[in-house]
N, C-alpha and C positions, 0 to 999 in steps of 0.2 A: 403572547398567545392571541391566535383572530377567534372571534365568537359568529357566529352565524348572523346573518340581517335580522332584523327585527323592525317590528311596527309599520301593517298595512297605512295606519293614519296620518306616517309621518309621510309616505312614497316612498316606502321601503317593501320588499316581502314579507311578510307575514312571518311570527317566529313564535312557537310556542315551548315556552322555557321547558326543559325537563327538569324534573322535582323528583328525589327520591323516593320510592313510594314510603306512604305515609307522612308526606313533609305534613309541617303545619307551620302557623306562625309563629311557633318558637321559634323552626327551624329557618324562616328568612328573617329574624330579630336575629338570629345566630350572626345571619350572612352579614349585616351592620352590622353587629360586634366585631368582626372578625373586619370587617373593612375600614371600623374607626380603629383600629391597631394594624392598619398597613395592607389586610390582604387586598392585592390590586384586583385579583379575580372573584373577590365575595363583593369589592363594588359595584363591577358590573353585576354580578347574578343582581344583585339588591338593586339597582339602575334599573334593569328588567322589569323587576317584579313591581317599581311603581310607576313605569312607561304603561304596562299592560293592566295592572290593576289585577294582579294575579298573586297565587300565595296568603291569600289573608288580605294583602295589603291595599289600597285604596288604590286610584291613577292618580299622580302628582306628578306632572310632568317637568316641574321648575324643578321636585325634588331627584326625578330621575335624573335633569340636565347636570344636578348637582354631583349624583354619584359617577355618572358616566363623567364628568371630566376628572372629578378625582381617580376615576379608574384609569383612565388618558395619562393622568401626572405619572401615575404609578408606571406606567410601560405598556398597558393595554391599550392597543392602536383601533379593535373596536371600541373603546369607548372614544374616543375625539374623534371616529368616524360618524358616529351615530349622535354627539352631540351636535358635530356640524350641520347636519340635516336638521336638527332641530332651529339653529340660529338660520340656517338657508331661509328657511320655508318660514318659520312661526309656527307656535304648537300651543295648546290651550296653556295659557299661562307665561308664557315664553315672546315675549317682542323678535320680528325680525332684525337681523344684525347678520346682513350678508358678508360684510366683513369678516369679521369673528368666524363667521359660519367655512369662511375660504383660507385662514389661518389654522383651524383643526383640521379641513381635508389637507393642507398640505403638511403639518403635521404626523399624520396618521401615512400621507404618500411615503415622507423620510423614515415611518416607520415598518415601512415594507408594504401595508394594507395595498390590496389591487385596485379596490374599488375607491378608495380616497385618491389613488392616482390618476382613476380614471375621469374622476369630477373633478381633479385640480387640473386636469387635461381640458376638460371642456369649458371650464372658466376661466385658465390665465392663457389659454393662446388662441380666444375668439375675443376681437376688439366690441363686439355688438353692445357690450352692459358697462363698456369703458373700464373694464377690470384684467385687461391686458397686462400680463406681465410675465414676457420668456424667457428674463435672466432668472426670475423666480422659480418658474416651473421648473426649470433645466438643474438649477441646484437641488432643487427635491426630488427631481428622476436620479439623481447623481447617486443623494444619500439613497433613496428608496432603495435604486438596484443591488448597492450593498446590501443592503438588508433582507436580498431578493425579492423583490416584485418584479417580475419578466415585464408586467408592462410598463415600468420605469425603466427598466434596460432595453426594452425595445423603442420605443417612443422616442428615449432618447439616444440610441444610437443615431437612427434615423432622421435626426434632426439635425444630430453633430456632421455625420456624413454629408448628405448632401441638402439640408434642409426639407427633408422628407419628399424628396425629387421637386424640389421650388415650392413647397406649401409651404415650409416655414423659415422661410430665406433668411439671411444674415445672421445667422449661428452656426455656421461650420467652423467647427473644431474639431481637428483627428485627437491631437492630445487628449482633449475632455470625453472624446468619445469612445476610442479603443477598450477601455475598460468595458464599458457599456455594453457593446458588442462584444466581446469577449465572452464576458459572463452570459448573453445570450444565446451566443453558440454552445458553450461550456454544458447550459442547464434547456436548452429547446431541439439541439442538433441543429437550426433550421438555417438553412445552406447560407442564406442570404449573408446572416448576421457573423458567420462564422467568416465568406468573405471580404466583406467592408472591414471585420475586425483586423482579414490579415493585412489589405490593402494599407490601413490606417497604422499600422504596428511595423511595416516594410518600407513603407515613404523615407528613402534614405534622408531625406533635405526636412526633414520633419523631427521641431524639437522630441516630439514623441517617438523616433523611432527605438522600437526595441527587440533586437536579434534572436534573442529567445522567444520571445514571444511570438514573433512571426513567424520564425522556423516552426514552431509548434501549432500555428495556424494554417500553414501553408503546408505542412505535414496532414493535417486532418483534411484537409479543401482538396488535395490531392487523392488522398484516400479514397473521398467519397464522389470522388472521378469529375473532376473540375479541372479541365485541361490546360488550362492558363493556370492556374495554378501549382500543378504535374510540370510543368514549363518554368517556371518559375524557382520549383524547387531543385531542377536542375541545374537550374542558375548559378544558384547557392552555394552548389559542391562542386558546379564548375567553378565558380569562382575562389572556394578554400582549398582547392587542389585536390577533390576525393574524385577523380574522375570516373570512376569503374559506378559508382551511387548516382553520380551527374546524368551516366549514359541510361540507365536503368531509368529514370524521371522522364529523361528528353523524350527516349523510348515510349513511356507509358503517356506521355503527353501526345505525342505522334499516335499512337492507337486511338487514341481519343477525339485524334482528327484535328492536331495541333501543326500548322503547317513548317513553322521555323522549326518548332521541338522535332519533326523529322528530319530537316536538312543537319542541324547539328549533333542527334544520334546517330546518322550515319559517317558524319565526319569522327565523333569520336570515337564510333564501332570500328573503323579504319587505325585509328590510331591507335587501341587500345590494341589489335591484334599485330601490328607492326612491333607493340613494345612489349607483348609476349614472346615473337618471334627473336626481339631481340634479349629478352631477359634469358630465352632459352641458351641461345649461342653463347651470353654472357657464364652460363653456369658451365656450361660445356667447358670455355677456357678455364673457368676457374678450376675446374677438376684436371684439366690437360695441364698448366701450370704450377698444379700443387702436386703433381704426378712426378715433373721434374725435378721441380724444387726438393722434395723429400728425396729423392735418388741422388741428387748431388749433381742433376746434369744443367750447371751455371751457363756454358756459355748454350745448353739447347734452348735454355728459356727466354733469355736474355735476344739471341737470334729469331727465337718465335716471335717476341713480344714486336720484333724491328720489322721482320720481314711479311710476316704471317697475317701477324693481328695488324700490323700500322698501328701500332697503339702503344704511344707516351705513359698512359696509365700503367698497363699491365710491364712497360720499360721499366719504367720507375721500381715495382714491386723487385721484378727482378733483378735490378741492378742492387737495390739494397739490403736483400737476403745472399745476393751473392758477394757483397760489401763484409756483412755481418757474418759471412762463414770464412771473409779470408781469402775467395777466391774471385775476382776480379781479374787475376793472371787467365782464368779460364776463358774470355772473351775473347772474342774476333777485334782485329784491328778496324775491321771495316764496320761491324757494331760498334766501337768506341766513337769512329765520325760521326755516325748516324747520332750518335744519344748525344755526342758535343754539340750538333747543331740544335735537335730539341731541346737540353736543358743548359743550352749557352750560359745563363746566371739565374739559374732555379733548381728547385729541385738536388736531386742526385747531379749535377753538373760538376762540383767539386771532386765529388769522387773519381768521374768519368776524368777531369783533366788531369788528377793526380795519376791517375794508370797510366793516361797516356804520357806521360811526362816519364813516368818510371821506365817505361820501355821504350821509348825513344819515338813514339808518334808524336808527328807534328801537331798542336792545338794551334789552332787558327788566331791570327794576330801575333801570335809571339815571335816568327819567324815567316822565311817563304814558303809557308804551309802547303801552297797549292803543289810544288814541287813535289816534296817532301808527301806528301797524302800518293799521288800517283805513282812513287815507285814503291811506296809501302803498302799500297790496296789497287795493286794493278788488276788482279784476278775479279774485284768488285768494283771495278770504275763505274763500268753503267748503272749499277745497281745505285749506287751512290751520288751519279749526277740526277737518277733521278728522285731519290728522297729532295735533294738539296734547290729542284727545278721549282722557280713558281708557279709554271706552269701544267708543270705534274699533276695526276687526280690523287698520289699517291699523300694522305692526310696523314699525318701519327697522330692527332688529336681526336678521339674518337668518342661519339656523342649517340644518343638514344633519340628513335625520330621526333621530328616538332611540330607540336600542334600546333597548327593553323588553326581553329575553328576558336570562335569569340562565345561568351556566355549571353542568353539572352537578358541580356540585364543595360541597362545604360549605363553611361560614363562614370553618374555620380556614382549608381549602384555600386559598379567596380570598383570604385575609392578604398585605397588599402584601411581606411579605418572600417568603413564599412566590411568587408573579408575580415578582419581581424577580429569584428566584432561575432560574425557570424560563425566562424572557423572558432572562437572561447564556448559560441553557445552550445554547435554540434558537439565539442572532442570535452568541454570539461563539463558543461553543466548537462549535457545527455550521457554521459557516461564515455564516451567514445574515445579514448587518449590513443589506441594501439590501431587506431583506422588510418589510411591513407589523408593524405592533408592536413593529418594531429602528430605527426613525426617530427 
């Protein structure tokens, strides 16, 4: 619990304790009773009342130092703020002990207080009184921000980062600092801290890098229209294969006035309508394919798949539902060369040699094939020298178009651990498993 400032005398504000009405000196002998059996918040009230000399009770300032740090022991962080001002400075009765006095504010900083952060600030990272010390302070903004004090989580991001842009040089740490800024962004909004946080959380080559954490900083940075950021997270899902979410960032990164983010949203806006174009055609044969197939008409599909489509996939389908119904006799002889050459030793190719072996088609290598193929597929020679031409355009292996366009990310970034790690954060720990790039 923080208690308000107190005591103009000490260079503090001024604080006048409230008292229930009617108190009296029973009722702050109470507040010592109740503090010599543990209560940590009736030591401070009773600290109070003989800092100020209020309540009945006299001013005893060694005795208020005394409640206030038992109040300190207990977990009340104004009390070891307010006794430090007392050992800072000297108080009637109290020797100074600037020491002491720099061990309760830092104290009271690890205990969240702002104001003890802010005077362990000003005395452990100004060399002037030789009480210089930044590995100190930095552990106490560490614990402090835990315990939320924003200005231990700011102070010390901004030192971890860049050393508060060269004020406070040779303490850059992203690892020690991400949290810091983190929790900054998380509890202020305030742009800065939310970006150094995702910077410091995406440094692929950084023992601190952490996928989740930066996707979900880099998610917010982008929200709140931070175009390298917007850039960034397109990166991301370019790089775990979501590309339809990649193009949407790069997009909104380009609106933003991001000059890469538009050359790669427009590449991907091309590629992505190329493989609509193609997915459509794709469903078209599937339906024209499963049209035949259920009708029984083996060698139309089998001949589609050869002639039509050029395409070894939709071959293969056909050749093994017409395998599996028994009718393989339905084929064209000049379809069986065609699918001997594409699946020479794969696939359905066993089947295709066994048919042709049953009917008396030459299979290439076993005999003088070439003979043997021309008087048996005269009526489809051309057709057949030219699947078989290498210099044919005619492909049976048939593919979906290829992105060209690179994510803006660097080398390291692109490193499959890095994707792997990114591609666990989006599809498992944000929910995502049935998106594109979590399949």
């Amino acid at each position: 619990m923080k208690f308000p400032p107190i005591l103009a005398s000490m260079g503090l504000a001024a604080f006048a304790l409230l008292a229930l009405p009617g108190a009296s000196a029973q009722a702050v002998s109470t507040q010592e009773i109740a503090c010599s059996k543990g209560g940590a918040e009736a030591c401070f009230y009773a600290a109070a009342d003989y800092a100020q000399g209020s309540n009945g009770l006299p001013m005893n300032m060694p005795k208020a130092a005394e409640l206030f740090t038992k109040a300190c022991t207990l977990g009340v962080p104004d009390g070891c703020f307010y006794t430090a001002g007392m050992y800072r400075r000297g108080a009637d009765g109290i020797a100074q002990d600037p020491a002491r006095g720099i061990d309760l504010y830092e104290t009271a900083c690890r205990m969240g207080h702002e104001e003890a952060c802010s005077a362990a600030f000003a005395i452990l990272r100004t060399p002037d009184k030789g009480e210089q010390d930044m590995p100190r302070l930095l552990s106490a903004f560490e614990e402090g921000c835990a315990n939320q004090s924003m200005k231990a989580c700011k102070w010390g991001a901004e030192i971890f980062y860049d050393g508060r842009e060269g004020r406070d040089p040779g303490h850059i740490d992203l690892v020690r600092g991400a949290p810091l800024a983190e929790r900054a962004c998380d509890e202020t909004g305030i742009s800065y801290f939310c970006v150094i946080g995702e910077i410091m959380y995406a440094k692929p080559d950084s023992p601190g890098f952490n996928a989740e954490k930066a996707l979900k900083m880099t998610q917010i940075n982008c929200g709140a229209g931070v175009k390298e950021s917007c850039a960034n997270l397109g990166g991301i899902y370019h790089n775990i294969g979501d590309y339809q979410l990649a193009y949407t960032q790069y997009d909104r990164a380009c609106q933003l006035g991001h000059d890469t983010g538009c050359g790669v949203a427009k590449d991907l806006k091309a590629w992505l309508d190329e493989w609509a174009e193609w997915n459509a055609k794709q469903a078209a044969r599937e339906a024209e394919m499963s049209a035949m197939l259920n009708a029984g008409d083996y060698n139309g599909a089998v001949a589609t798949a050869v002639s039509v489509y050029a395409s070894s996939d939709w071959a293969a389908k056909a050749v093994n539902a017409a395998s599996a119904a028994g009718r393989m006799g339905d084929v064209d002889d000049y379809d069986l060369k065609v699918l001997e050459l594409w699946f020479a030793n794969k696939g359905p190719g066993g089947v295709v040699k066994a048919e042709m072996r049953r009917r008396g088609v030459a299979v290439s290598g076993e005999y003088d094939s070439w003979a043997a193929d021309m008087q048996t597929i005269k009526s489809a020679n051309q057709r057949f020298n030219a699947a078989r031409a290498k210099t044919s355009s005619y492909r049976p292996i048939e593919r979906g178009p290829a992105l060209d366009s690179e994510p803006v990310l660097s080398s390291a970034e692109a490193a499959a651990q890095t994707r792997d790690k990114y591609r666990y954060a989006h599809c498992t720990m944000n929910g995502n498993p049935d998106t594109p790039g979590c399949q």
